[in-house]
N, C-alpha and C positions, 0 to 999 in steps of 0.2 A: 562433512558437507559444508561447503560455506552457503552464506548467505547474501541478501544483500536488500534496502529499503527500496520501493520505488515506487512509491503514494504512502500520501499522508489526506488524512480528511476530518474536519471538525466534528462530524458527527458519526455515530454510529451504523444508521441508515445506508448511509453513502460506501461508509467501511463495508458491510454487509454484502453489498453490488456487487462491490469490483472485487470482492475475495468470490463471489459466486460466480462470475465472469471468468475468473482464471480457474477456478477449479472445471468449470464445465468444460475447457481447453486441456486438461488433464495435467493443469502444475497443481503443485504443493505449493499451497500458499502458508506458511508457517506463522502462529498465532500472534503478532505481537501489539496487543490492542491496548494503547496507554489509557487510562481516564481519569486526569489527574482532578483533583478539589477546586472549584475557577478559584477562588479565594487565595491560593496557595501563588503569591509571585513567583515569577521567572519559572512558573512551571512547564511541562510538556506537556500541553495538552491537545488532547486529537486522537486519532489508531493509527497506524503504520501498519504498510502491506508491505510484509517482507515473504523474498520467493527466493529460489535457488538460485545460484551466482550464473548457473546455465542457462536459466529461464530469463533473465533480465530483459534481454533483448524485443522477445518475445511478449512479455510482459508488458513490455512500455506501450510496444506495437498495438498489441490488442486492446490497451485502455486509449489511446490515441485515438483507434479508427471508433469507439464508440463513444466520443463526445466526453470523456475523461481526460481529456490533456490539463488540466489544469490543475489534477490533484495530483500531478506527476512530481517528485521531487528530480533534483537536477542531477545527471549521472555523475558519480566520482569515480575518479581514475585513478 
């Protein structure tokens, strides 16, 4: 099964939504929820909504039309 990210969001709250968003649409949203130390330079910090390589499209869509464009990370090809 591949994967693939397509939101990122500083907080967890916000993570929470849009993983409940896509699941209520019937994707697998696969756990990949960072939270790293703020202290810790150059780290990664934030959650990551990662979904099925099939689901992306859909994915994006549906955080789009609910005012989520903006935690959208940019598609890679």
């Amino acid at each position: 099964m591949s994967s693939v990210r397509v939101a990122h969001a500083y907080d967890f709250g916000t993570y929470a939504v849009m993983k409940s968003l896509l699941e209520s649409e019937g994707m697998l949203v696969i756990d990949m929820a960072f939270g790293s130390h703020i202290s810790i330079a150059g780290a990664d910090q934030g959650y990551y909504l990662q979904v099925r390589a099939t689901d992306q499209g859909r994915a994006r869509t549906l955080l789009w039309q609910n005012s989520l464009a903006k935690y959208l990370l940019q598609e890679q090809s």
